[in-house]
C-alpha positions in Angstrom: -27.1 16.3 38.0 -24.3 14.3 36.5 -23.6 13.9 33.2 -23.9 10.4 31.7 -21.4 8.9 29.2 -21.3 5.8 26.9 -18.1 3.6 27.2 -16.7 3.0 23.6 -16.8 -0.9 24.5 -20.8 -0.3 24.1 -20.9 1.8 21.2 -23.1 -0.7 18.6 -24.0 -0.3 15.4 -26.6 -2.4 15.7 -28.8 -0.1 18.3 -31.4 1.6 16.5 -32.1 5.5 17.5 -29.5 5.7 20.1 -28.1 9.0 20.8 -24.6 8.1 21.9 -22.8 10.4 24.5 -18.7 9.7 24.9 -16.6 11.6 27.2 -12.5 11.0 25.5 -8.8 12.1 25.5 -8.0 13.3 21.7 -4.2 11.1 21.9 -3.7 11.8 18.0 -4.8 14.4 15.3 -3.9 14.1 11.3 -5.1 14.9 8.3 -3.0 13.8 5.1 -1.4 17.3 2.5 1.3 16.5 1.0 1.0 18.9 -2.6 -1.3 20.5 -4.4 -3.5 21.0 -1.6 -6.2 22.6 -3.9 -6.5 19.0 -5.7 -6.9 17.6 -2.1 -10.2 17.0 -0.2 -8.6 15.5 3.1 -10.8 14.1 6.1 -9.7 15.2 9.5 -9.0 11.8 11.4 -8.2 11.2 15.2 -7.7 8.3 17.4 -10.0 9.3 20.9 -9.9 7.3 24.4 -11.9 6.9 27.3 -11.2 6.2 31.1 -10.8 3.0 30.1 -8.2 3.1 27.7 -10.3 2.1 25.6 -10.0 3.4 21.7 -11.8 4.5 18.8 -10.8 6.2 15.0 -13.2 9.7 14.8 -13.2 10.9 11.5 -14.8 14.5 10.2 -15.4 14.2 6.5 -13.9 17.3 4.2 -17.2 19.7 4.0 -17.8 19.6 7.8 -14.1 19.9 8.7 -14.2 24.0 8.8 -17.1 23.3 11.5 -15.3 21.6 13.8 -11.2 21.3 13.3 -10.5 24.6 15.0 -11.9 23.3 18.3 -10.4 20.1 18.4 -6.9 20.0 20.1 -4.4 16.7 20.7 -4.7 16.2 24.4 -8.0 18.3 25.6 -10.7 15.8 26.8 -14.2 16.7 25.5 -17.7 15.7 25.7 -19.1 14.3 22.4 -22.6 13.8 21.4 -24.9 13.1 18.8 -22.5 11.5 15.9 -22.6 8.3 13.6 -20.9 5.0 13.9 -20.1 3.0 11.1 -18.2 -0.1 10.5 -14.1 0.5 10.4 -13.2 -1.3 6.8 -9.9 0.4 6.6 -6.9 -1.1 5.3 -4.6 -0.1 8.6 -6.7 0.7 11.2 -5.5 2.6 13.9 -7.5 1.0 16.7 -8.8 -2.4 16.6 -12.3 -1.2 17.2 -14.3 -2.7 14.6 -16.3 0.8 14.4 -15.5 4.3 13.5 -16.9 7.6 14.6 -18.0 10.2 12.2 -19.3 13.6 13.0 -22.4 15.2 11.5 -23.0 18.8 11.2 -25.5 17.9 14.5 -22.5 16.6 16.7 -21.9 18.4 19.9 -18.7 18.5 21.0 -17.5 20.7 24.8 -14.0 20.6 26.1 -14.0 19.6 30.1 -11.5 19.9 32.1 -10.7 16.5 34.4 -7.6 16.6 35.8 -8.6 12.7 37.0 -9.2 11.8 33.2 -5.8 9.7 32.4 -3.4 11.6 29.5 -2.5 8.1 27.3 -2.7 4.5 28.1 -0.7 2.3 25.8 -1.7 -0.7 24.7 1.9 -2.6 23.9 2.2 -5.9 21.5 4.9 -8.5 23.0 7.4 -8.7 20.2 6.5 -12.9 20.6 2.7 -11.7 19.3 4.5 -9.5 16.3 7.1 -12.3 15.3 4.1 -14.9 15.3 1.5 -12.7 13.7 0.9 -13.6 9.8 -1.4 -10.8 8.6 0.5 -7.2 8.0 -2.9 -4.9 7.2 -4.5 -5.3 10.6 -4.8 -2.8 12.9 -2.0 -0.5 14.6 0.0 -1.0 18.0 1.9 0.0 20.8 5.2 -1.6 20.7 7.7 -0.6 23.7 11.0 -2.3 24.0 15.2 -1.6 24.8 17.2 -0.5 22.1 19.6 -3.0 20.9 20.5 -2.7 17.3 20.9 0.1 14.2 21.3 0.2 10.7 22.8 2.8 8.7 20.4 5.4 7.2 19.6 4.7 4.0 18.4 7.3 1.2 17.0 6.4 -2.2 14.6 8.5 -4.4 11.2 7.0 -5.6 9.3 8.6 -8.3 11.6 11.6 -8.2 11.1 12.0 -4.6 13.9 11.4 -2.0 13.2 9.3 1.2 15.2 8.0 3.9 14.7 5.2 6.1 17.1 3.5 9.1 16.2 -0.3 10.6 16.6 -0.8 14.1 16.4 -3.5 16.5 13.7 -3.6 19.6 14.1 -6.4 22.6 11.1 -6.2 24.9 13.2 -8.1 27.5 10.7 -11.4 27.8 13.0 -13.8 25.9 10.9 -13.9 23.4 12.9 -13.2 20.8 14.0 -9.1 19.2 11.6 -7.5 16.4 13.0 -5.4 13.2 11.6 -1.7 13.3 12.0 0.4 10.4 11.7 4.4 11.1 10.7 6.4 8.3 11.6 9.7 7.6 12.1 11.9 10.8 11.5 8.8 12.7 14.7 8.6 11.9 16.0 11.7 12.2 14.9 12.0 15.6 16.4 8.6 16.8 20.0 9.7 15.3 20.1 13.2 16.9 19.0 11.7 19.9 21.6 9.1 19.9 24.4 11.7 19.1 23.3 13.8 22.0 23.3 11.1 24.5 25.9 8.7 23.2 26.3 7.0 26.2 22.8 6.1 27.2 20.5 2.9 26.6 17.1 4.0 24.5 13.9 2.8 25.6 11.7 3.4 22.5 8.2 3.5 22.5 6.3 3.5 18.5 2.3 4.0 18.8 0.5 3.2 16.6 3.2 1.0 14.4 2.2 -1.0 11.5 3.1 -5.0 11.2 5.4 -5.0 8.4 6.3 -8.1 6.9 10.3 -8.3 6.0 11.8 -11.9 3.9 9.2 -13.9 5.7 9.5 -12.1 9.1 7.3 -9.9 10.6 8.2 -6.8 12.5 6.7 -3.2 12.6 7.4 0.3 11.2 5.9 3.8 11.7 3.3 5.4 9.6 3.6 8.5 7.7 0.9 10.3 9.3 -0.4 8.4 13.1 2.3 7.5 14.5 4.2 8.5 17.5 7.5 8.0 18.5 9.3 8.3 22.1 12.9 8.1 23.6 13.7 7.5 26.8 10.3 9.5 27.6 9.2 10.7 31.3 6.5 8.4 31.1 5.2 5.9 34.1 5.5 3.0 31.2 9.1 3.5 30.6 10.1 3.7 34.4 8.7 0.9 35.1 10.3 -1.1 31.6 13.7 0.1 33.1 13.1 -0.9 36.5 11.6 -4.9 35.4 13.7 -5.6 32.6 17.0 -3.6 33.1 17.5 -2.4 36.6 16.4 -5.7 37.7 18.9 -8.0 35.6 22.8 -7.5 34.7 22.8 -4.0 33.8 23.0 -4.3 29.6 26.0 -3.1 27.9 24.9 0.6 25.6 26.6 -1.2 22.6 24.6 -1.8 20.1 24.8 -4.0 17.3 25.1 -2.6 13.5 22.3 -4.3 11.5 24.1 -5.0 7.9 22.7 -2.9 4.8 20.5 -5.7 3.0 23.0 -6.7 0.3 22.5 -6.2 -2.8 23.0 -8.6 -5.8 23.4 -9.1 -9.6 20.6 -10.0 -11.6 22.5 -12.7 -13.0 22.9 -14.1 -9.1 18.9 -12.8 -8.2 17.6 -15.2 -12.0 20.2 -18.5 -12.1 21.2 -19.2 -7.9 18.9 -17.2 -5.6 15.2 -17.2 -6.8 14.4 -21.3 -7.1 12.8 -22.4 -11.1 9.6 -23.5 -11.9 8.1 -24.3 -15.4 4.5 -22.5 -16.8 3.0 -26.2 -16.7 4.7 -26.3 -12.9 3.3 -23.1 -12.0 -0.3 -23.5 -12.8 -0.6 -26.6 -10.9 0.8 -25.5 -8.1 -1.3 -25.5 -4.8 0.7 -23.2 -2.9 -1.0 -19.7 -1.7 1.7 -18.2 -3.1 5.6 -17.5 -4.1 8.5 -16.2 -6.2 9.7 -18.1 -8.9 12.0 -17.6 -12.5 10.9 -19.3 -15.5 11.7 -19.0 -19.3 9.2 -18.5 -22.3 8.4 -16.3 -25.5 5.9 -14.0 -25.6 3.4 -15.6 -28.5 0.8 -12.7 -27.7 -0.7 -10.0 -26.3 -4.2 -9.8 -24.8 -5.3 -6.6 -27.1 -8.9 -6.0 -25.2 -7.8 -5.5 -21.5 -6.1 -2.2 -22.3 -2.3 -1.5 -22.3 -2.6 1.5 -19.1 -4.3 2.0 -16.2 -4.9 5.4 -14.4 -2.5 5.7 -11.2 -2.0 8.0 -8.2 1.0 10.6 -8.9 2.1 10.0 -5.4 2.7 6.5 -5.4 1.8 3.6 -8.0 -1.6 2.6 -6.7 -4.4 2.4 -9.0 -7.4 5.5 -8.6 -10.7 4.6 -8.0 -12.9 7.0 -9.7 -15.3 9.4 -7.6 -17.9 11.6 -9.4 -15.7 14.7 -10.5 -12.4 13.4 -8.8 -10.2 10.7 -8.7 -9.5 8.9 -4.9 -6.5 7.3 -3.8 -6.9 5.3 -0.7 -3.0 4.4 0.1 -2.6 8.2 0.3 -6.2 9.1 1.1 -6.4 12.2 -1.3 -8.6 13.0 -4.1 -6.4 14.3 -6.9 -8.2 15.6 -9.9 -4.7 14.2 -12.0 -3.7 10.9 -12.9 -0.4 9.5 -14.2 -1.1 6.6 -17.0 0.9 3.3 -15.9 1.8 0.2 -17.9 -0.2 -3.0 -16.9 -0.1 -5.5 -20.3 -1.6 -8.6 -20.2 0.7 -11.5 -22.6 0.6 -14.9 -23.1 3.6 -16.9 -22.3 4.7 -20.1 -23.8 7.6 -22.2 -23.0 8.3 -26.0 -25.0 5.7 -27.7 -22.8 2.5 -25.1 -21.8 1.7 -21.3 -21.7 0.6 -18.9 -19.5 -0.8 -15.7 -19.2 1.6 -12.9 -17.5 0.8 -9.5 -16.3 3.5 -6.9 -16.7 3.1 -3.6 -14.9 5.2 -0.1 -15.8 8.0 -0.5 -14.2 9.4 -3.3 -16.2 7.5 -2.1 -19.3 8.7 0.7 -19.0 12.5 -0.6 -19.1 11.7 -2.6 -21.6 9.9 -0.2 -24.1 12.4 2.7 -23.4 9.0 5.0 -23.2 7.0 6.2 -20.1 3.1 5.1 -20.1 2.7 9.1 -20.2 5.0 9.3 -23.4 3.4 6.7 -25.3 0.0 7.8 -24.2 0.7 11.2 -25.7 2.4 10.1 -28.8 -0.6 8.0 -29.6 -3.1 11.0 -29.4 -0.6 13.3 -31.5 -0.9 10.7 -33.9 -4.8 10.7 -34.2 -4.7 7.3 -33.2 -8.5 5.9 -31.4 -8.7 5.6 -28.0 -8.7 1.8 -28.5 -5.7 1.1 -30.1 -2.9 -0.6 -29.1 0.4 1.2 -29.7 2.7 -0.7 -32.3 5.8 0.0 -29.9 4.2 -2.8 -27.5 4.4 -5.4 -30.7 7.8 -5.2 -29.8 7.0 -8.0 -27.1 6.1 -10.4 -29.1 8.3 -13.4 -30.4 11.1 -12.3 -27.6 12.6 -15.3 -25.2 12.5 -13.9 -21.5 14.0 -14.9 -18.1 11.1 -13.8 -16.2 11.5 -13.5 -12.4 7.4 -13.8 -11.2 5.4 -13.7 -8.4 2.4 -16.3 -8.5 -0.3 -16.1 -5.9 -3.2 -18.5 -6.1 -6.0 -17.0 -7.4 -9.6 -19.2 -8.1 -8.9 -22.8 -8.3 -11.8 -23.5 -10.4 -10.4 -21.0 -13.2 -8.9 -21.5 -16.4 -5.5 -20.5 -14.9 -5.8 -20.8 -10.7 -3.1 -18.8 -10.3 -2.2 -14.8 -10.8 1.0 -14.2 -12.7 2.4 -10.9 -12.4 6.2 -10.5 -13.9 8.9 -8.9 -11.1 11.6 -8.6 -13.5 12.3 -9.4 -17.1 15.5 -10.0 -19.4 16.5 -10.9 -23.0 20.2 -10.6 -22.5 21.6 -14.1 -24.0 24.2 -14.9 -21.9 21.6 -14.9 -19.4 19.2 -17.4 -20.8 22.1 -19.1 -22.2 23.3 -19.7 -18.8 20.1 -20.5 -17.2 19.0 -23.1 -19.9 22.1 -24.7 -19.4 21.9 -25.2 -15.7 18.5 -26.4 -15.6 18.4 -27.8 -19.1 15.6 -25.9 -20.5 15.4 -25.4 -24.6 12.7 -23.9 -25.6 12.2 -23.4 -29.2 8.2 -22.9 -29.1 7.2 -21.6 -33.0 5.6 -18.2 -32.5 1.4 -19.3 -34.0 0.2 -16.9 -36.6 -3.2 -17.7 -35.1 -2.6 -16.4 -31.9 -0.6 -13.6 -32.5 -3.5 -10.8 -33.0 -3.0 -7.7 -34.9 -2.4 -4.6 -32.3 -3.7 -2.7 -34.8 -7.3 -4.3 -35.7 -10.2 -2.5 -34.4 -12.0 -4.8 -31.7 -15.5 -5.9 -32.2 -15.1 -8.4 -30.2 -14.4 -6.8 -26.5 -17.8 -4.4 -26.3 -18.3 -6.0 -23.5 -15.2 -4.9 -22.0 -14.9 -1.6 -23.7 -18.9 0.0 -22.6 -17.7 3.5 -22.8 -15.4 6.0 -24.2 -12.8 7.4 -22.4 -13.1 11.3 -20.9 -9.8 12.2 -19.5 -9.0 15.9 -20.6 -5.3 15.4 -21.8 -3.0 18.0 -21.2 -0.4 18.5 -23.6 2.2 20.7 -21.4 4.6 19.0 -21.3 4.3 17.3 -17.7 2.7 13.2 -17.1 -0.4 14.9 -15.8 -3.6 13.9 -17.1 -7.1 16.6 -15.8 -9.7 15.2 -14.4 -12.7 16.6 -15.8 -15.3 18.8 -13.9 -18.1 16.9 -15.3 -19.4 13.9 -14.8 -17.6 10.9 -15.6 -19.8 9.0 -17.7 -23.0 9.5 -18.9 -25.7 7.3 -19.9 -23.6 3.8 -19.6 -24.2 0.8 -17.1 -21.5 1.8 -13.8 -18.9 -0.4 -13.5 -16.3 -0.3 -10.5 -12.7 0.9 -11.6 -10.5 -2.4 -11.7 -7.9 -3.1 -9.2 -5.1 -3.8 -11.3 -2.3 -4.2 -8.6 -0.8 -7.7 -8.4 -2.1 -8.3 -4.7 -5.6 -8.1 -5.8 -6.6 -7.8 -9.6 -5.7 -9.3 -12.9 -6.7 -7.0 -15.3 -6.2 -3.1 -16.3 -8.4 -0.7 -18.7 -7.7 2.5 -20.2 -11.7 3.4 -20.0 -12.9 5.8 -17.1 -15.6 4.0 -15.5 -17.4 5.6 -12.7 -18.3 4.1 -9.2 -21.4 2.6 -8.6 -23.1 4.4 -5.0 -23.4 1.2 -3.7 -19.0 0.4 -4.2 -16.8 0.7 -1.9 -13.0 2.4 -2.7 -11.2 -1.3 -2.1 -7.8 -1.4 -1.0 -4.9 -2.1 -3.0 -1.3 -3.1 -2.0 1.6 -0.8 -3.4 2.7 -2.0 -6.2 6.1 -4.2 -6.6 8.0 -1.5 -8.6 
């Protein structure tokens, strides 16, 4: 008697005692380890697909992934029964399924063997749909098109790690207009040695499973660190018939491809006084736009002392960490680290000769500023015996200084005090500078620095228990290194659970210094990368 099988089309969450039965293609395997793997509790995640085409994310969480991992291969078809399905709430999903499929230490899974069963079915994105889509964290695609134009390959080093990345330029041969693709990494590796082995041939590329990725206002697409998939001039059915529609079929296209120039880089003097357009504090907070950059003047007439001067972020990149019974989580790396690297997020008030505002400044322009890592400071403050409350004096050194600030301002509640988020891109006291910019748009700003709101860094708060609902439990180590331990224990013991704040400009406007531990009912929400 035949087997049955759901489609993934009819997979519903909705469906109460259903034992679900799919029959799917694994097309893509990954699981994230990039150091310290004994810090790491990684998920096994996969992308399956039925007859159909049709596809869905499968995930295995970390204490049943010895159960199963061994017997799933990319390619093999299998029979799979008896799982969950939950809804898909990630950030970049890799299907546009709004479900995801976990497996429970029930789950049956068989290989078969269907020579029938098709090997990949793409599901390609017209470059019209990328250029004209306006939200960058939905779900990944297929995007296929003729090779028409290369940058150089650039390398730069971030957090004391060295990338490279090349921009290229797809045409999907509909008229539509061409889409930027950046490759990452051996993305772009590949596509070079490639090119330098066949120098005389046109490259049909194929990217699966490409993220939108918003560029100066345009959209286009890049690969993925971990799901994506990349193919040149591949012996696949889609790429015939590409060549044979749009090539073959037309005046055969010259191989020459355009160079892409290197984005050009330009004094801050240029970036502050003639590129980035001026808005006053009183301008910027009753603006009604969703969002922009802007440059404005002001002193610093104080610091907001009770929102904490740090926040704890991921050592791989400069997200925040949300904090998980005896473990940290990052979700822009999806790793659990049991370290954390302290990060500069200071709240200040900004006043120019008509209003103020409040500004947040995060740690890599504090850090420029203060000549002092967050981990540097952190430490000195403990060698010093100093309470986990206090401010350090070094950040007085804010206050009373004239800035050219270069912001980004994004609409926040309308109904607030201040509607709109504030969060500082760049930041600079030099006097020819400001002296330049207040002549051009004739700006003078001689605000008198108020005694009564300059607050003493060094007062002990009474007045921000609310804020401040527990002490802080981080296990500092003192080697030498920016690593701070996560401790074994529990996080926090007898105090009302509050979710960890999302400090990153996208989606938070405050930071604290206190561990607070996740509620069971929170979610780990999603935070952009941070502008630095």
């Amino acid at each position: 008697m035949a087997t049955s099988f759901n489609m993934i089309k009819d997979l519903d969450i909705a469906v109460a005692n259903q034992v679900w039965r799919i029959k799917v293609r694994v097309i893509k395997i990954w699981s994230i380890n990039l150091g310290e793997e004994k810090f790491r509790r990684p998920n096994l995640e996969m992308v399956v697909m039925d007859e159909l085409g049709d596809r869905i994310q499968c995930s295995v969480r970390n204490p049943l992934r010895r159960l199963f991992e061994q017997e799933l291969v990319e390619g093999n078809v299998y029979s799979v029964a008896n799982f969950s399905i939950e809804l898909n709430d990630q950030k970049y999903k890799p299907t546009n399924h709004t479900l995801r499929v976990f497996f429970k230490r029930e789950s049956q899974i068989r290989v078969l063997v269907d020579i029938n069963f098709p090997n990949n079915i793409f599901h390609f994105v017209p470059n019209e749909m990328i250029l004209n889509h306006d939200n960058p964290q939905s779900h990944l695609i297929d995007v296929i098109g003729l090779l028409t134009g290369k940058g150089d390959i650039i390398e730069f080093s971030k957090n004391g790690k060295k990338s490279i990345y090349m921009v290229i330029e797809l045409d999907d041969m509909q008229s539509k207009g061409k889409i930027r693709c950046t490759l990452w990494e051996e993305f772009a590796t590949q596509l070079v040695k490639h090119m330098e082995q066949y120098p005389n041939t046109e490259f049909i590329i194929i990217v699966q499973f490409a993220k939108f990725n918003l560029f100066k206002g345009t959209m286009g697409i890049s690969n993925t660190n971990y799901n994506s998939t990349l193919y040149i001039n591949a012996d696949l059915k889609e790429v015939k018939e590409f060549r044979q529609r749009f090539i073959m079929g037309n005046d055969k296209p010259s191989n020459q491809l355009s160079q892409i120039a290197s984005d050009s880089l330009i004094s801050l003097e240029q970036d502050l006084i003639n590129h980035t357009p001026y808005k006053s504090i009183s301008e910027l907070k009753e603006s009604t736009e969703v969002g922009g950059i802007f440059v404005t003047i002001g002193t610093v007439i104080s610091i907001d002392t009770r929102l904490g001067w740090w926040y704890k972020g991921c050592k791989m990149c400069f997200h925040s960490l949300k904090e998980d019974e005896n473990s940290y989580y990052c979700h822009e790396c999806d790793i659990y680290p049991n370290t954390h690297v302290p990060r500069f997020c200071i709240q200040m008030r900004v006043s120019d000769e008509i209003d103020s505002a409040s500004f947040i400044v995060y740690d890599k322009e504090a850090s420029k500023f203060l000549e002092i890592s967050a981990s540097e400071l952190r430490l000195r403050q403990i060698s010093k015996g100093c309470g986990k409350d206090e401010f350090p004096v070094e950040i007085n050194s804010f206050r009373g200084k004239k800035f050219l600030f270069k912001i980004s301002v994004k609409l926040d509640d309308i109904n607030a005090f201040q509607p709109c988020k504030i969060t500082v891109l760049k930041l600079t006291e030099d006097p020819n500078l400001l002296t330049s910019f207040s002549s051009k748009y004739k700006t003078f700003d001689n605000t008198p620095i108020e005694n009564t709101e300059l607050q003493s860094l060094q007062t002990d708060s009474t007045d921000n228990s609310k804020e401040i609902s527990s002490q802080s439990c981080e296990i500092i180590s003192l080697d030498g290194n920016d690593d701070f331990v996560t401790p074994k224990r529990g996080m926090i013991v007898g105090v009302a659970a509050k979710n960890l704040l999302d400090i990153f400009p996208d989606n938070a406007t405050t930071s604290s210094s206190k561990c607070r531990k996740l509620s069971k009912e929170s979610d780990c929400s999603f935070v952009k990368e941070h502008v630095d």
